[in-house]
N, C-alpha and C positions, 0 to 999 in steps of 0.2 A: 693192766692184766698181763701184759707182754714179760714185762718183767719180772713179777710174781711165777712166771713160767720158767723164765731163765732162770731163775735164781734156784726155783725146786729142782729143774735140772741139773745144772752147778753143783749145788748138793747132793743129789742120787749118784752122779759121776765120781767125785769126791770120794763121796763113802765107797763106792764099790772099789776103787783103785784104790783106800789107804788101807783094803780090810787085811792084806798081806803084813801090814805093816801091825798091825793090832794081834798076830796070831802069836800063842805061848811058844816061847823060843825050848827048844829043848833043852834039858836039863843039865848045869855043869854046861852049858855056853852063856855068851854076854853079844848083846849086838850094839853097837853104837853109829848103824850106818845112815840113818835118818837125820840125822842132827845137824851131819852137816849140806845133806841135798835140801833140807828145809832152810839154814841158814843161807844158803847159796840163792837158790828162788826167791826170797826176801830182799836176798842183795840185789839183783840183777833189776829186779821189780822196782827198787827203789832207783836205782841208778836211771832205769828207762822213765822212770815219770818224772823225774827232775829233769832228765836233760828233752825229755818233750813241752816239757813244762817252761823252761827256762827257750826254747825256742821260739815256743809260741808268742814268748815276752814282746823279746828281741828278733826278730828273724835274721837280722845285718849281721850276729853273732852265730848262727847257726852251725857254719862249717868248723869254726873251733870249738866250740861244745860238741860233736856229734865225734871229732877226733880224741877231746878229752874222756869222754864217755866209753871211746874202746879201749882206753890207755885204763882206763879204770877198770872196766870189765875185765882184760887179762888180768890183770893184777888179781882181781876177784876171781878169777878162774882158775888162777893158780895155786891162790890157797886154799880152793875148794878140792883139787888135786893133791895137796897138797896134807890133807883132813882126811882124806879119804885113802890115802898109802898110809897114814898110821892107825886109822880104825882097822886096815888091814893086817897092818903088824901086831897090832896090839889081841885082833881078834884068832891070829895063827895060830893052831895047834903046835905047838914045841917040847920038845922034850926037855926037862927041867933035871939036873941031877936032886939027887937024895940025900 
């Protein structure tokens, strides 16, 4: 029953924090800034449960997995920065010649 609780909460929080992300963009603009904060959270998410995963295995290997795992996360972090300065440029208002 604990978790049938957690999980509608999980849910109700969910929905209440994506509803910004669901709302009609005004007209004559384009948004594409979700895509990569979504790809990103999937990254990270995946990198944290393998290298917990892969400790749990092993423990004696621990300290190198836990350095390979930030060596990766920047990298991850960088092209999440990375995504997000061209959804910037790409989403600029610029003046275009005629």
């Amino acid at each position: 029953m604990k978790v049938v609780k957690m999980v509608v909460v999980a849910v109700a929080v969910l929905m209440i924090c994506a509803a910004p992300v669901f709302a009609q963009a005004p007209p004559n603009t384009s948004y594409s800034f979700a895509g990569g904060g979504i790809g990103a959270g999937y990254g990270f998410g995946r990198i944290g449960s393998a290298a917990l995963e892969s400790m749990a295995r092993q423990p004696e290997v621990a300290g190198r997995v836990g350095t390979n795992m930030l060596i990766i996360a920047a990298l991850l972090e960088g092209a999440t920065f990375f995504s997000l300065i061209v959804c910037i440029l790409v989403n600029s208002p610029t003046t275009r010649p005629v």
